[in-house]
Every structure is written in structure tokens, then in C-alpha cells.
C-alpha angles and dihedrals in degrees: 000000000000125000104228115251092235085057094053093045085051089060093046091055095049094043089051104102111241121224089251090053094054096044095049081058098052082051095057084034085064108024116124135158114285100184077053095049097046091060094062119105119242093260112050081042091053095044120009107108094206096048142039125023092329105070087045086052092055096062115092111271095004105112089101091045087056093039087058092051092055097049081050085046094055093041087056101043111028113124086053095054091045085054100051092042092247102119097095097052084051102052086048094051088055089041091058094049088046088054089049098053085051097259095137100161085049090050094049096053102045085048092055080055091052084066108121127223116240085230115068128189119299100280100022098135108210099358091134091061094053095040094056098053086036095068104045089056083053082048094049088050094052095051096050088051079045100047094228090137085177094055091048088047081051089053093049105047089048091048098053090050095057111122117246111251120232134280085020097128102042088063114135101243089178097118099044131081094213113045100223117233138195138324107013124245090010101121080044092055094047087054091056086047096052095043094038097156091034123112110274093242092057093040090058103030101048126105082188094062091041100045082051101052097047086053083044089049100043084053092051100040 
């Protein structure tokens, strides 16, 4: 006997997941221990990948989720990361997750937050060489969220004449996989550059945009 067609398009309705119900999936996806993640020192917070924002930032479709727990992070712990001078490299890392979950207003914002000050705290030897540079790479980010591609070609150009501070490259590089070189965030800005338009994840993320913009950029200088 045949099952009546009504009755089989009633099972189909009801198998078909709901909004609620996916969103209720991405919340579990993403869900982690708050009272867990508050103890954790700023640091190991900032930069541990298995802890902190960064391995729930790893999970697929989380970057929103991550960029939640840093804004709860700094809520929690601000007068400690102001004092610390932290507060800036925290905003920016929320800020990126918040450009990559397509957040683009939020991102904005927060980046323009990230902004340093030239003068740095009492005994900060060279703040003011790596702030400089620091905050035309935030203004090149925010020009690429923002598609002015003239103003991200202006914070480039002004980053990668930034003059290396001293003592950069007698830095021991001993402990890292990829020797840094100056100035900072230049090959990262040519990859915006090269993928202006893009997602800001790929845009970021890619090998491919960055391998692009610094063959666009030896042409051009």
C-alpha cells in the first residue's frame, strides 16, 4: 500500500531543521566555560592556542563566538589590561574576529580602538617605533573593510617607510618558525591590497593574496 503523498510531505516538513534549531547547534558548536576562561591570565588568554579566545576561534563558525568571549574578557579585566597596556592588542584581536564573521561596522569600530598611543608607558623602550607602524597597518585594515582602496595604498606606503627601530635586527629569532622582518604586517597589508573586495578572512588568510601583493609591490617599488 501506498503511503499518501500529504503524509510524506508532512515528514519532510517536520525533518526540515528550523532556524531555531540551527542556531541552537552553532550555540552548543561554540559553547565553552566562561568562569574557566575568566581565570586565565592575559596572557595565556591573548596567546595560548588551546586556551582562551584562540582555540574557540579555531572551530568552524566560531569567530563571532570568540569575538564575544574577548569583549567578556575585557569587561572583566579591564583595569588590568589598561594597565598593562594591553587593552589595544585586545580590542584588535576582537575586531578581526568580528571582520571575519562579517561584522564589518563592529570591526571598524574596535580597530579604530586598537589605535596606540606615540607615547608609550614611563620605561617602554621604543614604543613609539612599533606604534607608529602599528597604526597604519590598523588604518590599512580599516580601509580595506572599508573599500578605499586610495587610503589603504596611503597606509602602506607610510608603513613601509617606517624606519626600522633599533636593535630589530639583532633580535634573537631563535624561538620562532618565520624570522620576522620590517617592517611588521607589510606582506599582510599587500595581501589586502591585492584581494581589495575579498572577504576579510581570505584576504588575510590567504598565501595566495599575499604571494600576489608582494609581486604586485616589487613591480611597483
Amino acid at each position: 500500500m501506498k503511503t499518501p503523498k500529504i503524509l510524506l510531505a508532512g515528514l519532510a516538513f517536520f525533518l526540515v531543521p528550523t532556524t531555531a534549531d540551527v542556531e541552537a547547534e552553532e550555540r552548543a558548536a561554540c559553547a565553552y566555560d566562561r568562569n574557566a576562561i575568566l581565570q586565565l591570565d592575559p596572557n595565556m588568554f591573548d596567546q595560548d592556542d588551546k586556551a582562551g579566545w584562540r582555540e574557540l576561534a579555531n572551530r568552524d563558525g566560531c569567530q563571532a563566538a570568540a569575538a564575544d568571549a574577548i569583549a567578556l574578557y575585557i569587561e572583566s579585566h579591564r583595569e588590568t589590561l589598561v594597565r598593562q597596556w594591553q587593552l589595544p592588542s585586545f580590542k584588535w584581536h576582537e575586531a578581526q574576529l568580528r571582520a571575519m564573521a562579517g561584522q564589518v561596522s563592529q570591526a571598524t569600530r574596535l580597530m579604530r580602538q586598537s589605535i596606540k598611543p606615540e607615547k608609550g608607558p614611563e620605561g617602554f623602550e621604543g614604543w613609539t617605533d612599533y606604534a607608529l607602524p602599528w597604526n597604519q597597518y590598523v588604518l590599512a585594515t580599516i580601509a580595506f573593510l572599508e573599500g578605499d582602496m586610495d587610503a589603504l595604498k596611503e597606509a602602506r606606503d607610510r608603513l613601509a617607510n617606517s624606519p626600522m627601530p633599533p636593535g630589530f635586527d639583532t633580535l634573537d629569532r631563535s624561538q620562532v618558525s618565520v624570522p620576522p622582518s620590517w617592517p611588521l604586517n607589510l606582506d599582510v597589508v599587500d595581501g589586502l591590497i591585492a584581494c581589495i573586495g575579498q572577504p576579510y578572512q581570505e584576504a588575510y588568510g590567504s598565501a595566495h593574496c599575499r604571494d600576489v601583493g608582494k609581486q604586485e609591490a616589487r613591480r611597483k617599488h
